[in-house]
N, C-alpha and C positions, 0 to 999 in steps of 0.2 A: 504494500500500500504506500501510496505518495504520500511524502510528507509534506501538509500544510503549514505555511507561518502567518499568524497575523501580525505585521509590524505595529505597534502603537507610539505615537510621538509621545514621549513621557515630559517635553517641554513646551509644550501648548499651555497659552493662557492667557484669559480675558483680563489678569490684575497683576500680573509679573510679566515685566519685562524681557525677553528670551536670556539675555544673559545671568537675569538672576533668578531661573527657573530650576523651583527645587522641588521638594516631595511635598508643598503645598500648592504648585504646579491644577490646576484638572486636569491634563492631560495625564500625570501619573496619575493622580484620581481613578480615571479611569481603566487605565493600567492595572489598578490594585482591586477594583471591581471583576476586571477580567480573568484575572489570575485567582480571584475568590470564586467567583460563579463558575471560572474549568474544577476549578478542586470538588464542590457540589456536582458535577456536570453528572449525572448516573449512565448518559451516554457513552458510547465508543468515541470517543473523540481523537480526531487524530492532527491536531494543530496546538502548534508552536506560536506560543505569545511570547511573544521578542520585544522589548524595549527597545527605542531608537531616540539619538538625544535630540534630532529636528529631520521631521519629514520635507522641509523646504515650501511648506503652503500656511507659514503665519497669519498671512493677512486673512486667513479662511481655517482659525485654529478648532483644534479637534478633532485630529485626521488619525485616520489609521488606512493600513496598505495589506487586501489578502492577496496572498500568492504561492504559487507552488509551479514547479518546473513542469513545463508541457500545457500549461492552463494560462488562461487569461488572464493580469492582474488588474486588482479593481483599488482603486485611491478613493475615501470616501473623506468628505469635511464638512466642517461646521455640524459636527456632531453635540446634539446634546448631550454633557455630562451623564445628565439623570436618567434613567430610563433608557438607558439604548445597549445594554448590554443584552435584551434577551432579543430584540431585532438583529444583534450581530452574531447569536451563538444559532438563532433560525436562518440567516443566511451562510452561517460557516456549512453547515447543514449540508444545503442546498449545491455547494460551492464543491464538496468532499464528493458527494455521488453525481457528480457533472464529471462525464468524462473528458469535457476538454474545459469547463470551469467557465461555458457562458452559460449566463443567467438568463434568461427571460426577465426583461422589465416588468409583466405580469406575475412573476411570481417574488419577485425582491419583496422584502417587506418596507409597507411602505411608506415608513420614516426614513427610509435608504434612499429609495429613488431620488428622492428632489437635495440628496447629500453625495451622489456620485458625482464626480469631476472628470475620469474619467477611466476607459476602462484596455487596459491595453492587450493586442493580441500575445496568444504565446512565441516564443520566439523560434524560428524554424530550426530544427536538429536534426 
């Protein structure tokens, strides 16, 4: 089985500055939400939550990046802190039994949809 990563920017935030983005951050916030709801997960889960110190889309904070080799990767932002951890663990879901990792915009959940930037092909091997 492929292993999935979700990259999470752990340096995102609406009240600190990028260079003094620490673990009061919401971006690690969320981080730390993500890495709590995989430990509950009773799912088979097969993704890697990877911390990243800046996904490069500040002015649009609250990004995170799913991907996995052979599959499409998807950059999502301007995510809500609150509530958006069970929208990302329904579409890691979705992302995991796609054999080449596109989505259907009908079936994203969709708090997603209007939070995709953009979604890139796999790269050819």
């Amino acid at each position: 089985m492929k292993l999935h990563t979700l990259f999470v920017c752990k340096s995102c935030s609406a009240i600190l500055e990028h260079e003094e983005a620490d673990e009061r951050a919401e971006g690690n916030q969320l981080l730390l939400q993500l890495l709590e709801a995989q430990k509950n997960d009773s799912t088979d889960c097969n993704l890697n939550i990877e911390a990243v110190g800046c996904l490069w889309t500040c002015d649009t904070p609250f990004c995170v990046t799913f991907t996995c080799q052979g599959k499409y990767t998807y950059h999502f932002v301007n995510l809500p802190v609150q509530n958006i951890v069970s929208d990302l663990f329904q579409f890691r879901k979705l992302y995991e039994q796609s054999e080449d990792g596109y989505i259907l915009p009908a079936k994203m959940p969709e708090q997603l949809k209007s939070n995709l930037l953009v979604r890139i092909p796999p790269v050819p091997g």
